[in-house]
C-alpha positions in Angstrom: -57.6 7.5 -46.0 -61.0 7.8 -45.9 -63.0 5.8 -43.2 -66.0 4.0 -44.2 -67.9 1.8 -42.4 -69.3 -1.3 -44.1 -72.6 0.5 -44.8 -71.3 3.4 -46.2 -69.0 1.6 -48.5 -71.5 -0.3 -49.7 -73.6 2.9 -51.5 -70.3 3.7 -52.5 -69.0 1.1 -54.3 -73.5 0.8 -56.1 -72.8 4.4 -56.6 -69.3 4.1 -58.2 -71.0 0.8 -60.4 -73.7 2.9 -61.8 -71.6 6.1 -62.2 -68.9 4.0 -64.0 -71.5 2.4 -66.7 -73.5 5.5 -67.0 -70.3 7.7 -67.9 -68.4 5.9 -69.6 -67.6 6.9 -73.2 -67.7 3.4 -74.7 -70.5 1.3 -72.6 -68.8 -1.9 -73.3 -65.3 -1.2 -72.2 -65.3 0.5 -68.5 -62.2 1.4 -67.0 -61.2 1.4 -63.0 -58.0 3.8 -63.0 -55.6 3.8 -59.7 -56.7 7.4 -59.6 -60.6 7.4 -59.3 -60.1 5.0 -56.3 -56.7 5.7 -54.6 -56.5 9.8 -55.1 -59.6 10.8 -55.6 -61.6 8.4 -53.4 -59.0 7.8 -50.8 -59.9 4.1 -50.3 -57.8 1.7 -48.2 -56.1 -1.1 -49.9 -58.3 -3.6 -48.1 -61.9 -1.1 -49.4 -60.3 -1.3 -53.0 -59.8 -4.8 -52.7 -64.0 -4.8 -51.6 -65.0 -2.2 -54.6 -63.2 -4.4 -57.1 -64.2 -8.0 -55.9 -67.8 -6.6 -56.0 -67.5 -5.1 -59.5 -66.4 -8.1 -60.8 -69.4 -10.4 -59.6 -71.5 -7.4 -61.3 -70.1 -6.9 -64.4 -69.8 -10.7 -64.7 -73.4 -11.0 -64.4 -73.6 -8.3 -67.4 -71.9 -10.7 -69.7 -68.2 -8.9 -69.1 -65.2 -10.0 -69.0 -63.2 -8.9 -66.2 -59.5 -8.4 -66.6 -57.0 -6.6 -63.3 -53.8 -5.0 -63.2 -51.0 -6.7 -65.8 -53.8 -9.4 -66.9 -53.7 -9.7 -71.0 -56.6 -9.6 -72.8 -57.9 -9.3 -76.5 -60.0 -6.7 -77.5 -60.9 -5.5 -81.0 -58.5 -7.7 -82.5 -55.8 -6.0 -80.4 -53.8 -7.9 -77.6 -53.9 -5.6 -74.7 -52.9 -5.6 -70.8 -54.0 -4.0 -68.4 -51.1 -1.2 -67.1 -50.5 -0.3 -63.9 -52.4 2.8 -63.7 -55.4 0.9 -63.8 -57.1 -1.9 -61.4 -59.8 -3.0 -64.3 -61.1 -3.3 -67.2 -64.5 -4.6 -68.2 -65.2 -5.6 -71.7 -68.7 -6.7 -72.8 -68.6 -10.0 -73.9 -69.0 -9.5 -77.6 -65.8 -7.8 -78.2 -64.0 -9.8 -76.0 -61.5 -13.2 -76.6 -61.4 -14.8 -73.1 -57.6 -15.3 -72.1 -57.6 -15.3 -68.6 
C-alpha cells in the first residue's frame, strides 16, 4: 500500500480528477474502476474512501450525479447499477434520472 501523506494525496486525488475528465471517452459519464485505485494506485481503504468523498463534492458541483458501488441509476433510458468492479460513476446531469 502506498503511503501518502495528506499533502501528497491531495495532488493526487486533483490529478486523478482532471486526468479522469480529460480522458474519458464519453465526458459526461466518468468511471472510477476498483482497479485504477486499488491495483494500479495502491491506495488504502481509508485514501479511497478520501479520493472518492472528494470526487463526489467535485463532480456534484459540475451538475453530476454521483452514483457508488451497487447504487441503481438511469441512464439513457437504461436502468443501470453500478457492479462491483467499480466505486463510481458520474453522469452529467442531462442524461441522468436521479434515483438515489
Amino acid at each position: 500500500m502506498k503511503t501518502l501523506n495528506d499533502k501528497e494525496l491531495k495532488a493526487f486525488i486533483i490529478n486523478f480528477i482532471n486526468k479522469k475528465e480529460k480522458e474519458s471517452e464519453n465526458k459526461d459519464y466518468i468511471e472510477y474502476s476498483y482497479y485504477e485505485l486499488k491495483v494500479k494506485a495502491n491506495l488504502s481503504e481509508k485514501q479511497i474512501d478520501e479520493v472518492l468523498r472528494v470526487s463526489r463534492d467535485y463532480f456534484e458541483n459540475k451538475n453530476y450525479n454521483v452514483y457508488f458501488t451497487n447504487a441503481e441509476f438511469n441512464y439513457c433510458g437504461q436502468h443501470k447499477k453500478v457492479e462491483t468492479n467499480n466505486y463510481m460513476i458520474a453522469i452529467k446531469n442531462k442524461y441522468s434520472l436521479v434515483n438515489k
